[in-house]
C-alpha positions as CSV (number, residue, x, y, z in Angstrom):
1,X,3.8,-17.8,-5.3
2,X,3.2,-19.8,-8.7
3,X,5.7,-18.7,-11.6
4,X,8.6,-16.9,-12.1
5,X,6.7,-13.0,-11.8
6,X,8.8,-10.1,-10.8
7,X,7.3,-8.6,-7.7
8,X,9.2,-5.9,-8.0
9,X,6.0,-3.7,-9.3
10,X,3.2,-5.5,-7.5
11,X,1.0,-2.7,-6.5
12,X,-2.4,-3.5,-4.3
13,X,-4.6,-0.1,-4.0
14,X,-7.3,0.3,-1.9
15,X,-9.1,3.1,0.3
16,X,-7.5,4.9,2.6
17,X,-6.4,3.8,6.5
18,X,-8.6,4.8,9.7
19,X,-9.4,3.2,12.8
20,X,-6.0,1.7,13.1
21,X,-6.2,-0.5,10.0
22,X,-3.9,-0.2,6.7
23,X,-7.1,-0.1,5.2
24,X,-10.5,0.9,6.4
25,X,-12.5,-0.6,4.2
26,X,-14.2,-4.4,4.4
27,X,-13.6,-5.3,1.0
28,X,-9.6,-3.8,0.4
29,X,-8.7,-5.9,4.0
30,X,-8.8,-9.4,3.1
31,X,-6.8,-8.8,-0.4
32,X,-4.1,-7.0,1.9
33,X,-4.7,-9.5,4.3
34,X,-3.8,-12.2,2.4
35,X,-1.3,-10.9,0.1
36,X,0.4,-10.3,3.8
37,X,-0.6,-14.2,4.8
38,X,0.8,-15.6,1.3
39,X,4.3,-13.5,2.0
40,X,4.0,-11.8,-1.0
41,X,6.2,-8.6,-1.5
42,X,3.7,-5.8,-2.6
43,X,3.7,-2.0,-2.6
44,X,0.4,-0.2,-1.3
45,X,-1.4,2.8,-2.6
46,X,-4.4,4.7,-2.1
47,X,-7.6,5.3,-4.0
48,X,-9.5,8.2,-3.0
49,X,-10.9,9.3,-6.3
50,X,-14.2,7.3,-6.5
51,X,-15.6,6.4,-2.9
52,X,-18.2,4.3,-3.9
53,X,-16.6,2.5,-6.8
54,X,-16.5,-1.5,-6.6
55,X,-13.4,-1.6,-8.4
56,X,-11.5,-0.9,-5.0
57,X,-9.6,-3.2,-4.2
58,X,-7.3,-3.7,-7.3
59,X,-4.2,-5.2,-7.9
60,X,-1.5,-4.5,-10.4
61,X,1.5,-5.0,-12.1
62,X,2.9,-3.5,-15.4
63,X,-0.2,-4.0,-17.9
64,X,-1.9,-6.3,-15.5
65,X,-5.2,-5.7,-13.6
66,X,-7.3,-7.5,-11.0
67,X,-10.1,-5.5,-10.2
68,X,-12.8,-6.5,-7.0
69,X,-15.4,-6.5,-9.1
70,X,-14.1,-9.0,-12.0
71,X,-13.7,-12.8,-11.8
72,X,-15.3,-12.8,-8.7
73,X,-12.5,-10.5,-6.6
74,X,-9.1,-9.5,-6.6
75,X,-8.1,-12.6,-4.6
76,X,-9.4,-15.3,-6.6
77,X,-9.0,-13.6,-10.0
78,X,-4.8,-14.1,-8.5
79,X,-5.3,-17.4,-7.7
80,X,-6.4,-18.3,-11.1
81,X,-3.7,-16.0,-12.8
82,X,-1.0,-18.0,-11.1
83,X,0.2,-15.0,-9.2
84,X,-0.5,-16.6,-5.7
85,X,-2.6,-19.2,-4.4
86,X,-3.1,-20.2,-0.8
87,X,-5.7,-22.5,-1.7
88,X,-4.7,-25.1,-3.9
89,X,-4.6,-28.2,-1.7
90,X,-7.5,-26.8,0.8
91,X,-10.7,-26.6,-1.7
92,X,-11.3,-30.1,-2.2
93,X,-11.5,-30.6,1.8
94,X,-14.8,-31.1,3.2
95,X,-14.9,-28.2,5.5
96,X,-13.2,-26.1,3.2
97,X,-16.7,-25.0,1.5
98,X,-19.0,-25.1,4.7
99,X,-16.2,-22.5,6.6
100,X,-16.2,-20.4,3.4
101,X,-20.0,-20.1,3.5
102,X,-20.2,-18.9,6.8
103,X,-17.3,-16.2,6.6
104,X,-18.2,-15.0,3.5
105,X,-22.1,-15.4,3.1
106,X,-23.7,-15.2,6.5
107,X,-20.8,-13.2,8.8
108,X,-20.6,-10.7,5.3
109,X,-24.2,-10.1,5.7
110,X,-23.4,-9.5,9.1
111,X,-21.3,-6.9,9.2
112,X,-23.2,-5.4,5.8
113,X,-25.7,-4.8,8.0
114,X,-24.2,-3.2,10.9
115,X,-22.3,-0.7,9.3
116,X,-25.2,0.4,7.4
117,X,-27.9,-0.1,9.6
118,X,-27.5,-1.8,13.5
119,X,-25.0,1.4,13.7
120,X,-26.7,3.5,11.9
121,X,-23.5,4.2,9.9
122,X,-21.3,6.2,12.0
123,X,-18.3,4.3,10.4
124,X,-18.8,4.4,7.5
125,X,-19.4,8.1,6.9
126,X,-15.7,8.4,8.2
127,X,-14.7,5.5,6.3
128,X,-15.7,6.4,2.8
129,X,-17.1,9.9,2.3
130,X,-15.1,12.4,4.7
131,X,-13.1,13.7,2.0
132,X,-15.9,15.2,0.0
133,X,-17.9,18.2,0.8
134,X,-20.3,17.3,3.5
135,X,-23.7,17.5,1.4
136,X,-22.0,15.3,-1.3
137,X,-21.3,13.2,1.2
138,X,-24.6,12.9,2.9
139,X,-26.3,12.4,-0.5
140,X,-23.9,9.3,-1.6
141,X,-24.5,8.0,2.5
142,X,-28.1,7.6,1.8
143,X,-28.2,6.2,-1.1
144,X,-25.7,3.7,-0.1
145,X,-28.0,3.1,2.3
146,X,-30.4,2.2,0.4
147,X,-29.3,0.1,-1.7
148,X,-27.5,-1.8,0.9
149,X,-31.1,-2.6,2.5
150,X,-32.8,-3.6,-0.6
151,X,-29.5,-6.0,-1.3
152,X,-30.5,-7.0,2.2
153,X,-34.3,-7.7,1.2
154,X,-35.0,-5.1,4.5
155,X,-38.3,-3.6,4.2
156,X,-40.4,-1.9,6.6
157,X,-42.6,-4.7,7.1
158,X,-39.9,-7.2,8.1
159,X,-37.2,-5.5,9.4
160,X,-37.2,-6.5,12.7
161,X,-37.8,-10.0,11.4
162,X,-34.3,-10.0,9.3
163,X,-32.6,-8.2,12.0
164,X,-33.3,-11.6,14.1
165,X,-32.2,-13.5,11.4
166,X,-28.9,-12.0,10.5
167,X,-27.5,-11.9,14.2
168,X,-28.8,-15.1,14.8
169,X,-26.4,-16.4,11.9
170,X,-23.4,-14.2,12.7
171,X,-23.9,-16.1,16.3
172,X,-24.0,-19.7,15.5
173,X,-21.1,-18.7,12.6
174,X,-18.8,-17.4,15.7
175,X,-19.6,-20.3,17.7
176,X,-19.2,-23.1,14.4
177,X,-15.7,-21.0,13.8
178,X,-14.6,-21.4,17.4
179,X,-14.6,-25.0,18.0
180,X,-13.1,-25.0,14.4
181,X,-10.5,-23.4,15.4
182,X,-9.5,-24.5,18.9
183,X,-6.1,-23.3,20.0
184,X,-5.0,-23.5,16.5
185,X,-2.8,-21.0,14.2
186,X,-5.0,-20.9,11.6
187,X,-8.6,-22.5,10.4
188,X,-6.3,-25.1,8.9
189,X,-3.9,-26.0,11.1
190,X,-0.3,-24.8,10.1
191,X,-1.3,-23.0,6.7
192,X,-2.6,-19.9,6.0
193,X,-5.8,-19.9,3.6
194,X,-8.4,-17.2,2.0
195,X,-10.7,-18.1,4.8
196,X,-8.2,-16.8,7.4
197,X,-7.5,-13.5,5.4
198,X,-11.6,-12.7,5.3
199,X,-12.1,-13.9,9.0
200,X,-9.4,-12.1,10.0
201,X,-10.1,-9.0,8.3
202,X,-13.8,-9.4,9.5
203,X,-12.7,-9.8,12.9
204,X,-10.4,-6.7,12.8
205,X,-12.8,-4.5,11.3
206,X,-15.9,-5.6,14.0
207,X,-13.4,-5.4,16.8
208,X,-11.6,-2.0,15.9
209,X,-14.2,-0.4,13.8
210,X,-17.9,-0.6,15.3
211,X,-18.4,0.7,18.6
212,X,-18.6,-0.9,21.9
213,X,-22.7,-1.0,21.9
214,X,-22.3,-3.5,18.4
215,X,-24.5,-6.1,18.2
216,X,-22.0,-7.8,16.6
217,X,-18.9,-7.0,17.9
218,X,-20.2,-8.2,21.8
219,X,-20.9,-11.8,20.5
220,X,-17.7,-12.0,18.6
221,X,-16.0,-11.0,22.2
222,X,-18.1,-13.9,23.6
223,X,-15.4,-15.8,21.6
224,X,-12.2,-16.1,23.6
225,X,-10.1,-18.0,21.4
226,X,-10.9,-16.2,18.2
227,X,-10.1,-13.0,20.0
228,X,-6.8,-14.6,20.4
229,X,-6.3,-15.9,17.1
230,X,-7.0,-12.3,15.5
231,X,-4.3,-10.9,18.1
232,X,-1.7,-13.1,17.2
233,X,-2.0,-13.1,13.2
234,X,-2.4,-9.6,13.9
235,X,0.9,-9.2,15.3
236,X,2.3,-11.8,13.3
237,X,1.5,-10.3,10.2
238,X,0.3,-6.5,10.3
239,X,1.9,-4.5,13.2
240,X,5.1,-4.3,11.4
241,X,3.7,-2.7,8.2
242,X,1.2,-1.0,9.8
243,X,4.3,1.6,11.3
244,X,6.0,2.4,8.1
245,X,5.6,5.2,6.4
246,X,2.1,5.9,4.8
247,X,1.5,4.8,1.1
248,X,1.2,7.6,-1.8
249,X,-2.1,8.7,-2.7
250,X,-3.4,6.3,-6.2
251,X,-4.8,7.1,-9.1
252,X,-6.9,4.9,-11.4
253,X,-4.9,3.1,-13.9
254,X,-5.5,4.1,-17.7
255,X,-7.7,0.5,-17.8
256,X,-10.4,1.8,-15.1
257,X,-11.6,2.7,-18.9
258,X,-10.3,1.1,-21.2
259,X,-8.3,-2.1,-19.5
260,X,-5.1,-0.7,-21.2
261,X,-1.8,-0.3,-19.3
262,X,-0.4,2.6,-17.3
263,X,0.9,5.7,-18.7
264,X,3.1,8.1,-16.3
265,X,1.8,11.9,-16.3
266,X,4.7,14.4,-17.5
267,X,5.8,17.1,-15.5
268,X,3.7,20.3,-15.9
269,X,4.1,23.4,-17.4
270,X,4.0,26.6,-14.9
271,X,0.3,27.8,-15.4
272,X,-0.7,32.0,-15.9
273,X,-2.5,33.7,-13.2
274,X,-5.4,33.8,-16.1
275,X,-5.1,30.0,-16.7
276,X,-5.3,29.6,-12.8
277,X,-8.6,31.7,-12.7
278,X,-9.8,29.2,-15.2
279,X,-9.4,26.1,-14.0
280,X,-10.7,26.9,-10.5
281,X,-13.5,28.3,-12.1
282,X,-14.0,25.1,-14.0
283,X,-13.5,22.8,-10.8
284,X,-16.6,24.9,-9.0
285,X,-19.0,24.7,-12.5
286,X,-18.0,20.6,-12.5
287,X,-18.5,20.1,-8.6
288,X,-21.7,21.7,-8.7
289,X,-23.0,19.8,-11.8
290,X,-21.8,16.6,-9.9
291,X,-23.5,17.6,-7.1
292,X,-26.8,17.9,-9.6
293,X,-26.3,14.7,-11.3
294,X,-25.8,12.4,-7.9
295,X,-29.2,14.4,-6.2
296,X,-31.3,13.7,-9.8
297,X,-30.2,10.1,-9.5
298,X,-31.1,9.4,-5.8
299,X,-34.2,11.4,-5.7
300,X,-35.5,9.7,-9.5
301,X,-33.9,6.5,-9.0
302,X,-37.0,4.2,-9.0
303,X,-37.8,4.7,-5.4
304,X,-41.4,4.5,-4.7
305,X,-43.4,6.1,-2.1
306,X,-43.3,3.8,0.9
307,X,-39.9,3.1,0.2
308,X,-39.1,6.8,0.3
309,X,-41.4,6.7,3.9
310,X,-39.9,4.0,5.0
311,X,-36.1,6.3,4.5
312,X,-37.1,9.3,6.5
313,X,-38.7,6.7,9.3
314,X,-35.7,5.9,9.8
């Protein structure tokens, strides 16, 4: 770690654990990934407020916040904060840009797709919408679904096509990775990196989240020594965390708004059976109008007609 910070408060909060992972989500695993590579002494919390949000992951600490979606992530916005970086004597090597283009570009893609569509999402129903009301979170499913295609440029008319494509990529990345790698701890030799947080966290969540008919998680297995290399890092550097006790349950800060610090909620008043009445009342009329508000938006949001055909198709 750069600097003299105080630890002490470091707080990383992402979405909640499932499928054996401290997180079950492929964008809050690398961050706790590496912050568990770099050896830096964090607490972790969960964020179940806003399931789809892409501020999750974010990182804090007093007034301080590194959300996923600013300054290209939560683990390079802490690299150029000076809070920790793993990376400062690897990005002028040669291979150091090539590796990060495959992990993150074409095995992303990847896995994008096969959570959303070469598995038809069974995961990731579990992962981010079983704690809402079921037709909530079939609405949100759908039209995460469909935005993840179009991010995909998958249309009915080459679909097959791109699915080609993207596993032919994820293959020759596994097999570039591997003789990489070799026998060795990590991508670079003796030293953790960034690239070993997001290749380990992809490999853990294609291994232990997709099931056993994957596309993608049979030609990872075709890959004997990056099997091994996940299982010892894994070892190495989660199985001890992953049996404490669970983390507390996360608000967002007071800057998901505003970018201001933290204030801490004051203990509450004993409410009347009439003031009870009321709020529960209020919780039903606000559910309800969010349920109204997500349909309107998926059902007018610019979809046209084969697009909308091309959805029930599939």
């Amino acid at each position: 770690m750069e600097g003299d910070q105080d630890t002490s408060d470091f707080t990383l909060v992402t979405r909640k654990p499932c499928f054996g992972l401290p997180t079950a989500c492929p964008n809050c695993l690398p961050a706790y990934i590496y912050l568990k590579l770099a050896q830096l002494p964090f607490q972790l919390a969960f964020n179940s407020t806003f399931p789809d949000s892409e501020e999750l992951p974010y990182f804090e600490s007093g007034t301080y916040v590194a959300y996923n979606n600013e300054d290209g992530g939560v683990i390079e916005k802490l690299e150029k904060d000076g809070i920790v970086n793993l990376d400062s004597q690897l990005q002028s090597l040669p291979d150091y840009l090539s590796l990060k283009a495959l992990i993150v570009s074409w095995l992303d893609e990847a896995l994008t797709y096969e959570i959303w569509v070469g598995t038809e999402g069974v995961s990731a129903s579990k992962m981010y919408y079983s704690d809402l009301p079921w037709v909530i979170g079939k609405v949100l499913f759908y039209k995460q679904t469909y935005l993840t295609k179009n991010r995909l440029g998958l249309t009915k008319e080459n679909a097959e096509q791109r699915e080609k494509l993207i596993y032919k990529r994820a293959s020759e990345a596994y097999e570039a990775l591997s003789t990489r790698l070799g026998e060795q701890k990590f991508l670079f030799e003796d030293r953790p990196s960034s690239l070993d947080a997001f290749f380990l966290s992809h490999m853990l969540f294609t291994i232990q989240v997709l099931p056993e008919t994957s596309v993608l998680r049979c030609k990872l297995l075709e890959q004997s020594n990056l099997v091994r290399y996940a299982e010892r890092l894994k070892s190495e550097f989660l199985e001890e965390s992953s049996s404490s006790p669970s983390p507390p349950l996360h608000s967002f800060p007071s800057s998901f708004s505003g970018k201001g610090s933290k204030t801490k909620s004051k203990p509450k008043a004993e409410k009347s059976e009439e003031e009870k009445k009321f709020k529960k009342r209020a919780r039903f009329f606000l559910a309800a109008q969010f349920l109204a508000v997500v349909i309107y938006v998926s059902v007018m949001g610019g979809v046209s007609s084969d697009e909308v055909e091309y959805e029930d198709d599939d």
